[in-house]
N, C-alpha and C positions, 0 to 999 in steps of 0.2 A: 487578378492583375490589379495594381496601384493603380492613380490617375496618372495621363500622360501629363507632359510637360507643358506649359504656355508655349506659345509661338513667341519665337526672342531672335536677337541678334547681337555680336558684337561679347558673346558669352565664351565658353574657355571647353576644351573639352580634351578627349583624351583616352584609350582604351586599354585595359589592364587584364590579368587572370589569361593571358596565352590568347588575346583576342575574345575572348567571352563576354566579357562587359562593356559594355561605352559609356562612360561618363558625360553630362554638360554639366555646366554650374553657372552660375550669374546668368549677366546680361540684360538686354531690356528689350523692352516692348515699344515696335517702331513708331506707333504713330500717338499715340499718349506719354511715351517716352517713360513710360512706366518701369522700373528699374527691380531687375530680381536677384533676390538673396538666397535663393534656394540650389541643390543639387539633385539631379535624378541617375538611374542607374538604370540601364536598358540589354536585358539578358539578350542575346543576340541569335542564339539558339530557339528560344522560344518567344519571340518577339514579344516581350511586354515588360513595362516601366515599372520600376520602385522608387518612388522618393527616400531619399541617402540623408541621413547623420539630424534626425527628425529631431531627437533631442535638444542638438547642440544649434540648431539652425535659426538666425537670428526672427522672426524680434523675440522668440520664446527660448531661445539660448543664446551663444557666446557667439554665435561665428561671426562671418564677415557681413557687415551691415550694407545696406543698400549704396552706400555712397561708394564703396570699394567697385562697383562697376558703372558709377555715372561717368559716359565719356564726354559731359561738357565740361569734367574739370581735366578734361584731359589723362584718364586713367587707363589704361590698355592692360590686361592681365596675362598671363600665361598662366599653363599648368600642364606641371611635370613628373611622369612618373619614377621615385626613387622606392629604395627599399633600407628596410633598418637594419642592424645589428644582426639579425634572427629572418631575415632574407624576404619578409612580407612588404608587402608592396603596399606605398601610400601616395595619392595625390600630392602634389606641392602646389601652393600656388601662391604667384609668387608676382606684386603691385609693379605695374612701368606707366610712369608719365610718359604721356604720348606727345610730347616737344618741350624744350628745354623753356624753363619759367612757369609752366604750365602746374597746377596743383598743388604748390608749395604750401598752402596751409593744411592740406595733406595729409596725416601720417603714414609713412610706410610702413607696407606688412606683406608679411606672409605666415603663410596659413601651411595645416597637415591636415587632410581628410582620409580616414581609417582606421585601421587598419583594412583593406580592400580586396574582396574576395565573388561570390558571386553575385549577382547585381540581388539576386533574390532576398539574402540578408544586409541588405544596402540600408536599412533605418536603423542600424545598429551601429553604422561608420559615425565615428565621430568629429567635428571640428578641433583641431588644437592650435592656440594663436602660438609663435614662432617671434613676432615683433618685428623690428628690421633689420636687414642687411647692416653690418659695420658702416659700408661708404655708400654715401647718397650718390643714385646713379639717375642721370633722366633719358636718354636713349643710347642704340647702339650700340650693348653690351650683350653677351652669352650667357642662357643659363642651360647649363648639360648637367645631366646624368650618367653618373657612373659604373657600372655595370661591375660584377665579380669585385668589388670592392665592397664587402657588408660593413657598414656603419657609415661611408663617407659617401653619403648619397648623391650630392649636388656639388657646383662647382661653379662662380658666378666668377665673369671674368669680362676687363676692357669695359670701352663706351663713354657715355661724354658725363661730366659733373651738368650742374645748374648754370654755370657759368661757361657753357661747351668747353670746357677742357678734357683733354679724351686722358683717359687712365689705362692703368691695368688692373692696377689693384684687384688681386686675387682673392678672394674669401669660398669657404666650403663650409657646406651642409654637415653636421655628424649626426645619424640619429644612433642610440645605440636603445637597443631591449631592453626592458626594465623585468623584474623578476613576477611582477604582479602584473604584467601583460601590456604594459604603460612601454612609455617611449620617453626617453632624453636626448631631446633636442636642441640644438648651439650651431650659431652662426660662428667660425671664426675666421680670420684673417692669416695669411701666410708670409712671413719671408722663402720663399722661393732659390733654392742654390738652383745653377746654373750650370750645365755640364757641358764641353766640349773636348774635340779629340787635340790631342798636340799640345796641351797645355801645362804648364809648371803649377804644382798645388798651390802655390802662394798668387797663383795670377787669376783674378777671377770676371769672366769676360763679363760682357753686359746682357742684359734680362733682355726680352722683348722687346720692341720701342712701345710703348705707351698708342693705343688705336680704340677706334668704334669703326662699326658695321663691318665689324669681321666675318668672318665665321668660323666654326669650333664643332668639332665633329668627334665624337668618340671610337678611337680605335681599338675593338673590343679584345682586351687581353692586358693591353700595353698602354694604355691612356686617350688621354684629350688630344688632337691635333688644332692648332689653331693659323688659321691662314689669311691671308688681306689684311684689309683695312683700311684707315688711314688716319692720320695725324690732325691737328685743329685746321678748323677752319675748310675740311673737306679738302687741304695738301697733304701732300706728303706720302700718297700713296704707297702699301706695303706690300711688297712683292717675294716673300717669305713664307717657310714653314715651319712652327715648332710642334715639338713634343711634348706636353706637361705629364710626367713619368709620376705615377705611386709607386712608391718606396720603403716599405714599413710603413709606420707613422707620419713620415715625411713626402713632399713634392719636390720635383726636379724638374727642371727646363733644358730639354735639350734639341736644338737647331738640327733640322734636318737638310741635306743636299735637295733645292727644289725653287726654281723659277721661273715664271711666265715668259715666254721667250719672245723679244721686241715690243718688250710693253714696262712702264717703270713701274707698275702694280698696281691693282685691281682690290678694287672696295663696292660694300654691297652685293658681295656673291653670294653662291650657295657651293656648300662640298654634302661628300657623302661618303662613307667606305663599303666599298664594295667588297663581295667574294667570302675567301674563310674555308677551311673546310679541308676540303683536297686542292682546292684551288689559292691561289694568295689573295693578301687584300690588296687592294686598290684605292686610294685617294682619287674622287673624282670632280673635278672642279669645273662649275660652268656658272655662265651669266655677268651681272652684276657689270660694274662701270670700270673700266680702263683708260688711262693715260699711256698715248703710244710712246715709244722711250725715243723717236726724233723729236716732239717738239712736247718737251715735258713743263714747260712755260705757261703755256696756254690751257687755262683748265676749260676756253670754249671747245679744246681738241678731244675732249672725253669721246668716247666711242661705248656703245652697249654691247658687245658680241655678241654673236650668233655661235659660242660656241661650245667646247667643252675638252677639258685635260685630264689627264689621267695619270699616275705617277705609281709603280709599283713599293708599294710599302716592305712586305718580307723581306728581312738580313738587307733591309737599309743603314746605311753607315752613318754615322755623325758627321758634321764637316765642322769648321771653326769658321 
């Protein structure tokens, strides 16, 4: 068995291989504030640790350097599992300022750690840098992974610029397989069509309104669902459901029938899909802040529910 890992906090983590493995990566050390750049990999099955991607791990390789998880610049990481072209599974991971102004001299990155298999050849996963996202985001935005879609792994969506302005601005992960065992990886950006029922070809309705602290939930088969939100300034609450459909090579946005009833919409939630199987899916929506739809003026009227909705998804209709 390798050595175990240092005692950390504020690190990234993440479990791959059918539940077999568990990944940590970064993070730092509470009380010296000692900041780590390393990954370990923790067979689950047989309880013991391998240090991951020994090569490429900074300061005696390429990967991400200590400063990628010091949180006094304000730097908060995620890490997400996609898979490539050729259906193996890689870490992503993937830099978020932790409040708007904060770390701007900065550079954004994301990173690929693998290819990921059992923790036991885990000093053989590699770092590969990625660079950044197209649009500079500082909070409040989605990063999902996309399932039965090989090559289009990720899918970064919504949240507010530097200057809190909330976007939408779409971009996705492509990894595809390379012949020598490698990976081709690209951020790019999407124009987005727009689908609804009842409409003339020439008439093309409008995309999403632009929000942060949505949430974006994958519906495994059929795409991304994205729900809440809200508009600058923490107005403008979204009380809304769409669908972001793959379509060959292409994305599509299409509106589903679905609203919070006596409430103008609800930002900072959490969804989930439920079910599958012999059973249907379920959209299910709980927490986060609402504005009641009598006095939608006052944003001292926020309320936090105590609750939770649920919305059956199979041979759901479009609405316009």
């Amino acid at each position: 068995a390798g050595p175990r890992p240092p005692a950390r906090r504020h690190h990234a983590t993440l479990a791959c291989c059918g539940g077999e493995t568990l990944i940590i990566v970064g993070g730092e050390h509470g009380r010296a504030r000692w900041v780590h750049a390393d990954a370990f990999a923790f067979d689950v099955r047989a309880g013991t640790w391998t240090q991951a991607a020994k090569a490429t791990t900074w300061p005696d390789g390429d990967g991400p350097r200590r400063t990628f998880w010091d949180t006094e610049v304000g730097r908060v990481n995620r890490l997400v599992l996609v898979t490539d072209s050729a259906e193996r599974e890689w870490a992503l991971l993937y830099a978020e300022r932790a409040s708007e102004g904060a770390a701007l001299s900065q550079p954004e990155e994301t990173w690929l750690l693998g290819p990921l298999g059992p923790a036991a050849g885990a000093a053989s996963w590699q770092w590969i840098r990625l660079g950044a996202a197209p649009t500079s985001r500082a909070v409040g935005y989605t990063v999902n992974a996309l399932s039965h879609r090989p090559g289009l792994a990720a899918v970064v969506l919504g949240g507010l610029d530097v200057s809190e302005r909330p976007l939408l601005a779409l971009e996705s992960l492509v990894i595809q397989a390379t012949s020598d065992g490698g990976v081709d990886a690209h951020w790019g950006a999407h124009d987005v069509d727009v689908i609804a029922a009842g409409l003339a070809s020439f008439q093309r309705p409008p995309e999403p309104p632009a929000r942060a602290h949505h949430a974006a939930v994958e519906w495994p088969g059929r795409g991304l669902l994205v729900v809440g939100g809200e508009g600058r300034g923490g107005r403008n609450l979204r009380n809304d459901l769409w669908l972001l459909e793959p379509s060959g090579d292409s994305l599509h946005w299409r509106k589903l029938p679905f609203t919070l009833p006596d409430e103008a919409g609800r930002t900072q939630l959490c969804a989930a899909v439920v079910g599958g199987g012999p059973s249907t899916h379920r959209l299910v929506v709980f927490g986060g802040s609402c504005q009641p739809v009598d006095n939608m003026i006052n944003s001292a009227a926020r309320q936090a529910p105590l609750d939770f909705w649920a919305r059956d998804l199979d041979g759901c209709e479009t609405s316009s």
